[in-house]
C-alpha positions in Angstrom: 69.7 -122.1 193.8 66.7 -122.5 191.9 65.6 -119.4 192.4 68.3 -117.7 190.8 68.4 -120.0 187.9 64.6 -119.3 187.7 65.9 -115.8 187.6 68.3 -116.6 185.5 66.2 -118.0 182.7 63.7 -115.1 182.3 66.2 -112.4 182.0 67.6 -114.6 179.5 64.3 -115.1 177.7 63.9 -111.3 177.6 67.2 -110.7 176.1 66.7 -113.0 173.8 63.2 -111.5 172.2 64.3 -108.0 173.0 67.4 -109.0 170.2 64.9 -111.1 167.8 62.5 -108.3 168.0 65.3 -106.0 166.7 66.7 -108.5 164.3 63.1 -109.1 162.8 62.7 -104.9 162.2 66.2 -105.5 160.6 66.4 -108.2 158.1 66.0 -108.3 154.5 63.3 -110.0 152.7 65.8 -111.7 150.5 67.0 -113.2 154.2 63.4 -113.7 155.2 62.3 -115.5 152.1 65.7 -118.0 152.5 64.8 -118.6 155.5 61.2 -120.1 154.4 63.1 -121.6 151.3 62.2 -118.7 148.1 65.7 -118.3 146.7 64.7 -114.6 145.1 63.8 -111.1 146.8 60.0 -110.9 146.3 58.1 -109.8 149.0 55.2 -112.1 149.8 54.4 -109.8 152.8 53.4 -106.8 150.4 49.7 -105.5 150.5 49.1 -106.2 146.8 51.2 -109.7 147.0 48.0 -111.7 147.0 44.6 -109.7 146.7 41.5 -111.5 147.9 37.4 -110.1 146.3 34.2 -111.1 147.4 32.0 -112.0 144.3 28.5 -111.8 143.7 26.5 -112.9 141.2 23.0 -112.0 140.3 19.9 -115.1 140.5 19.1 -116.8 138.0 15.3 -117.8 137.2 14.5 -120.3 138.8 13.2 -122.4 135.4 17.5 -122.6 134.9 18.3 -123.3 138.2 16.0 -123.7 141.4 19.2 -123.1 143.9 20.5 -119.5 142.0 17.1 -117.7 142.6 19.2 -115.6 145.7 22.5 -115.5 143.4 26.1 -116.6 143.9 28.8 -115.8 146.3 32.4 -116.9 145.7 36.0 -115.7 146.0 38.3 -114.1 143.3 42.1 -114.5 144.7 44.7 -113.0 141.9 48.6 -112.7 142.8 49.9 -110.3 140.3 53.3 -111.3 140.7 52.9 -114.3 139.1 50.5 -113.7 137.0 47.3 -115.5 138.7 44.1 -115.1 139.0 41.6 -117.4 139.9 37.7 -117.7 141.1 37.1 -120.5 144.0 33.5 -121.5 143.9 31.9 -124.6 145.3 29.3 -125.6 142.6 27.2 -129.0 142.5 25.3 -130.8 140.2 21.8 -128.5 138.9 18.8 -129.5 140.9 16.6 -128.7 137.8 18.7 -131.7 135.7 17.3 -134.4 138.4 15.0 -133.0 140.6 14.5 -136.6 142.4 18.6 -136.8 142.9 18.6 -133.7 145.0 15.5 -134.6 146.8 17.2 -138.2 148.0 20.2 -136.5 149.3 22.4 -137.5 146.2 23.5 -135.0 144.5 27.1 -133.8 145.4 29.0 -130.5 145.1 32.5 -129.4 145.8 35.2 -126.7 145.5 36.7 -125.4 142.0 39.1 -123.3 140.7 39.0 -122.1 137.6 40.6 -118.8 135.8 38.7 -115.8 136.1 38.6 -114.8 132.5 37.3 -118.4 131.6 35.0 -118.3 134.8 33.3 -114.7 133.8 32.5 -116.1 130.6 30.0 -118.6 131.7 28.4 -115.6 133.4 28.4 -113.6 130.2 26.6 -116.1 128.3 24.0 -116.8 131.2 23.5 -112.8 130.8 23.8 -112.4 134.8 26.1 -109.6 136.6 29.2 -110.2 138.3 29.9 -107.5 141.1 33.2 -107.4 143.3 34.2 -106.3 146.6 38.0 -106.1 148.0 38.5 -107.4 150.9 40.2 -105.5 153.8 42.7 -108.7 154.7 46.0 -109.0 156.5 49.0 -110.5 153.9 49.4 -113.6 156.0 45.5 -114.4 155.9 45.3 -113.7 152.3 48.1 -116.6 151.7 46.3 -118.6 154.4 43.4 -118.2 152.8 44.5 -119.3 149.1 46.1 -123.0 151.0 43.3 -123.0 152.5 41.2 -123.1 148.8 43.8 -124.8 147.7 43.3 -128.0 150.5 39.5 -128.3 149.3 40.1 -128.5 145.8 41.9 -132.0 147.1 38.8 -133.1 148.3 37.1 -133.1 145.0 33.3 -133.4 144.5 32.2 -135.7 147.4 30.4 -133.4 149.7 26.8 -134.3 149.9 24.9 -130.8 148.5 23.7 -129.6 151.6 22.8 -125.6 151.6 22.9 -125.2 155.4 26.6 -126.1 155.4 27.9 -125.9 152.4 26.3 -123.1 150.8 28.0 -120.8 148.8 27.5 -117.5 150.9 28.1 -119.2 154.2 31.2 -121.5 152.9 32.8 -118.3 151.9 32.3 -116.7 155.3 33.4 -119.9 157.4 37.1 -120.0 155.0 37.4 -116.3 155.3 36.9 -116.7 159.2 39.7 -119.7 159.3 41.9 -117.7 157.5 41.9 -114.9 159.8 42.5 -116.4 162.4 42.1 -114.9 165.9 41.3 -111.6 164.2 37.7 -110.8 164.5 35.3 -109.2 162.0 33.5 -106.6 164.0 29.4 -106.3 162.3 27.6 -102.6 162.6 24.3 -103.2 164.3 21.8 -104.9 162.4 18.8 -105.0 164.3 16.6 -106.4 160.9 18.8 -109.8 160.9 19.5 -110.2 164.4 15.8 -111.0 165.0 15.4 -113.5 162.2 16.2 -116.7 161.6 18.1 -118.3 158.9 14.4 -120.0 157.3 13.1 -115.9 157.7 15.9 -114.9 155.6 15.9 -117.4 152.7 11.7 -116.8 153.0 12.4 -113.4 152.2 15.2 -114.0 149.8 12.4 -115.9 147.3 9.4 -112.9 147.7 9.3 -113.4 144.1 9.3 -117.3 143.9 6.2 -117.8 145.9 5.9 -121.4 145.0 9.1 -122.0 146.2 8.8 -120.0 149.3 5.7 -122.4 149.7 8.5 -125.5 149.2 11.4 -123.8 151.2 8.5 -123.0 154.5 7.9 -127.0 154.3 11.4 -128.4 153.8 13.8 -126.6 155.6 15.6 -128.1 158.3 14.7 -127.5 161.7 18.0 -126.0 161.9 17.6 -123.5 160.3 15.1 -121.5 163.3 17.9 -121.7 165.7 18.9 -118.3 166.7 22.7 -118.1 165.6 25.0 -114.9 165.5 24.9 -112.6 162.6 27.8 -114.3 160.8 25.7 -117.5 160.6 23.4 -115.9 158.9 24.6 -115.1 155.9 23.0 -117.7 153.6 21.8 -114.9 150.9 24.8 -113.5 148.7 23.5 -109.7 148.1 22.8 -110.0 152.0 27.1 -111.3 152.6 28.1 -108.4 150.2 25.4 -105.7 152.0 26.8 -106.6 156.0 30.3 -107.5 155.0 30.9 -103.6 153.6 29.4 -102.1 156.6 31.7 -104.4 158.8 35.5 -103.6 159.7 38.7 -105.3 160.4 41.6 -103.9 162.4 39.2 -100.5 162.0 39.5 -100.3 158.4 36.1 -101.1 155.7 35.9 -105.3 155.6 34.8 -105.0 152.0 34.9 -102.5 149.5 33.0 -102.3 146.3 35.7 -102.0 143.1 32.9 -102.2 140.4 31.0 -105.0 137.9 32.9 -107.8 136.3 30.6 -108.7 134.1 27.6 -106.7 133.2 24.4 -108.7 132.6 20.6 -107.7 132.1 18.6 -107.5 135.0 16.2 -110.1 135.7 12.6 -110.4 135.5 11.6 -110.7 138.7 7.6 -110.5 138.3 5.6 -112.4 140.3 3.5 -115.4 137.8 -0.5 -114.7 138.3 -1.2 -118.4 139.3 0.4 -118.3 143.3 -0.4 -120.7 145.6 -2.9 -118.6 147.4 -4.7 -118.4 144.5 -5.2 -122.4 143.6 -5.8 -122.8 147.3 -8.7 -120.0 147.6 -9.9 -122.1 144.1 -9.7 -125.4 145.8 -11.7 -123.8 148.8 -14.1 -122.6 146.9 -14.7 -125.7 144.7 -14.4 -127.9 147.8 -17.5 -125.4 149.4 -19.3 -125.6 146.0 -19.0 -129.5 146.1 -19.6 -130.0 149.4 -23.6 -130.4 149.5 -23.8 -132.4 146.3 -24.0 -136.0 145.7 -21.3 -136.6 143.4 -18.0 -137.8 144.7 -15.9 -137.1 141.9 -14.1 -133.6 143.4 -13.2 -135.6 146.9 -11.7 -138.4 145.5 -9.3 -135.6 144.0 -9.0 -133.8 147.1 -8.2 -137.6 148.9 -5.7 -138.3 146.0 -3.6 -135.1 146.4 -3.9 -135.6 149.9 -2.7 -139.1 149.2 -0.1 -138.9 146.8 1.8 -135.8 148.6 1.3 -137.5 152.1 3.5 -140.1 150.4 6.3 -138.1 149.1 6.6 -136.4 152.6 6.9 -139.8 154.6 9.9 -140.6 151.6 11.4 -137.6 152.2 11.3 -137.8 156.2 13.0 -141.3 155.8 15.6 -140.5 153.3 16.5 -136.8 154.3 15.4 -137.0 158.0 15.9 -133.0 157.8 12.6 -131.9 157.9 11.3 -128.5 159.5 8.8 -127.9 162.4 6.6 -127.4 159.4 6.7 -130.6 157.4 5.7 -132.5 160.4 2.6 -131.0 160.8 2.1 -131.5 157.3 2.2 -134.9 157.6 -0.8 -134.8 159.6 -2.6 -132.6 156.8 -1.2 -134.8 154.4 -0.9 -138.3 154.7 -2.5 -141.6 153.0 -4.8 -142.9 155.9 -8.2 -140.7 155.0 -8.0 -142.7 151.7 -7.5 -145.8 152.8 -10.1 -145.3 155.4 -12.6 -143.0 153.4 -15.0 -146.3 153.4 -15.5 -145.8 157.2 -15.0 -142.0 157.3 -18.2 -141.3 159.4 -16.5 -142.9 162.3 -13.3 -140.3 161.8 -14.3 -137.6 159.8 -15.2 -135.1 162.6 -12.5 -136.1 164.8 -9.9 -136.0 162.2 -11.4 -132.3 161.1 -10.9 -131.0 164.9 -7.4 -132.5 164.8 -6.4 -130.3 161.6 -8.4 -127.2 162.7 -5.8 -127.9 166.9 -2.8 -128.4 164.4 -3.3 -124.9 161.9 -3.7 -123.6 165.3 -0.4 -124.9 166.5 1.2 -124.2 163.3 0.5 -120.7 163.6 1.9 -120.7 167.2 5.2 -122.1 166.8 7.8 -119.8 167.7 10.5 -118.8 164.0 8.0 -120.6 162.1 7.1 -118.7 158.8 3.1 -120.1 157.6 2.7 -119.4 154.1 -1.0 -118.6 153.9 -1.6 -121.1 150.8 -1.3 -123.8 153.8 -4.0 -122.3 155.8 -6.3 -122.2 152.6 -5.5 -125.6 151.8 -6.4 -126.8 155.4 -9.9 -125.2 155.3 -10.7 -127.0 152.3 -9.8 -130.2 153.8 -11.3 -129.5 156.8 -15.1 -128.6 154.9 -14.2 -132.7 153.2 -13.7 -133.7 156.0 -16.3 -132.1 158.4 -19.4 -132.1 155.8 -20.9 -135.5 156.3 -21.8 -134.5 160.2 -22.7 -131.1 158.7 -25.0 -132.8 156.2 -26.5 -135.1 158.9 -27.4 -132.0 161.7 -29.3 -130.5 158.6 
């Protein structure tokens, strides 16, 4: 008996989606869109219903803003039909305005949406280029995607500005990804990014920053050396737009370039003459000059720097409590103790010396761990202070 009603039951079930199958090839989209409750024949199933761009902006310099040195990434959606068309951006307070808000973890950031026309027009005034690339989406994930924009916008700015998750290239990936849905993204092969970590690529993003390539091999969170898939990766807007056109969806071109929304004038990207490597090899070399004379003025300089940045590390440690591989050796290199203790340094000085030389060592050996030479300088200088009383005694 229940067999046959088991039986039963599944011929029914196949009837039943053989007939909904046929009925769904069948109805009208004025009978589809009653159904979902639109009283009018418009077909929100069409191609060119909603259309959904990737948009990238050029850097900035740095002096205007410290976070768009690697650009902008964020999302044009425009529904013709109803005349829309709006950018979705997250955007957060300027570091440059309070440089000691961002560093506490207090400035915030969140999603806006703001008409394109309007939106371009910042851009034209800031003299940067706006490029844009269609994306290859499915109908249903283009809608998705637009509630999806549409449910952060709620949120309004509370999110704590945080570039490893909420940065703009990467936030526009993660919403692209939810709106698709079980549909995968398929990457080409790229062997360059596969072997480097995210703190590799936003190194490399700032080749013509160096001081704050010097800040970002420090400061970045020790998250950022995990390896992750390719996906993951993409922190740096030219590198989203670059991967995301050589990538496919249902075999079709993920993204495809349509042209410039706004043409700017390129940026100066030259390098300034005064680099880190250069005031370190000049602190070397003073440090060497000073180092067999009997006035004290140049270490108590050395100490202070020492000092004063040893400090702002161990605030930063307690607030943030993000720091990298890197700032924790730094905090050995730079710390208060040497001049608190300088009085007594002949009991230390040697010891402590041996201890930076083990830990430039170390530094050099950790594995995804970008050294900026400027460090290494640096450390030989303080390793001469340090080391040049026992020097001056074996003489």
């Amino acid at each position: 008996m229940n067999y046959h009603c088991k039986v039963y039951g599944i011929l029914t079930m196949l009837v039943m989606s053989v007939l909904m199958y046929g009925q769904a090839d069948t109805i009208s989209v004025a009978e589809r869109n009653a159904a979902q409750g639109f009283n009018d024949t418009i077909d929100r199933l069409a191609p060119d219903f909603v259309t959904v761009s990737l948009c990238i902006a050029d850097p900035t310099d740095y002096k205007e803003d410290a976070l768009g040195t690697s650009g902008h990434a964020f999302l044009r959606l425009q529904c013709p039909t109803f005349d829309l068309d709006y950018c979705f951006s997250y955007e957060g307070e300027r570091v440059n305005d309070n440089m000691y808000r961002y560093l506490s973890g207090k400035t915030k950031m969140g999603m806006f949406a703001v008409p394109t026309p309007e939106y371009m027009e910042d851009y034209r005034q800031w003299n940067r280029s706006v490029h844009e690339y269609r994306l290859n989406m499915p109908p249903e994930a283009e809608q998705r995607l637009w509630e999806i924009m549409d449910n952060h916008l709620t949120q309004g700015i509370v999110l704590r500005q945080d570039l490893n998750k909420y940065g703009c290239a990467i936030t526009v990936v993660r919403y692209v990804k939810q709106a698709l849905g079980d549909e995968p993204i398929i990457y080409a092969p790229n062997p360059e990014m596969e072997h480097m970590t995210r703190r590799e690529i936003g190194y490399r993003s700032l080749v013509n920053h160096p001081w704050l390539r010097l800040t970002s091999m420090i400061f970045t969170d020790n998250k950022a050396d995990k390896n992750l898939p390719i996906d993951e990766k993409l922190i740096i807007p030219a590198d989203l737009a670059a991967v995301w056109q050589q990538a496919t969806l249902n075999g079709q071109p993920f993204a495809t370039y349509v042209g410039d929304i706004v043409e700017g004038a390129p940026l100066d990207n030259s390098k300034p003459w005064f680099t880190p490597i250069l005031a370190t090899i000049l602190i070397l070399l003073i440090t060497i000059g000073f180092a067999f004379t009997r006035y004290p003025y140049w270490d108590w300089f050395l100490l202070g720097i020492q000092a004063i940045f040893g400090c702002v590390l161990l605030f930063l440690w307690i607030v943030m409590r993000e720091f990298g591989g890197a700032a924790y050796i730094m905090m050995v290199l730079f710390n208060p103790l040497p001049l608190i203790f300088w009085r007594w340094r002949r009991y230390w000085s040697l010891p402590y010396a041996i201890i930076l030389l083990i830990g430039t060592i170390v530094l050099l050996c950790l594995p995804h761990m970008l050294v900026d030479p400027a460090i290494l300088v640096l450390t030989l200088a303080y390793i001469v202070l340090f080391a040049k009383d026992t020097v001056k005694e074996q003489i």
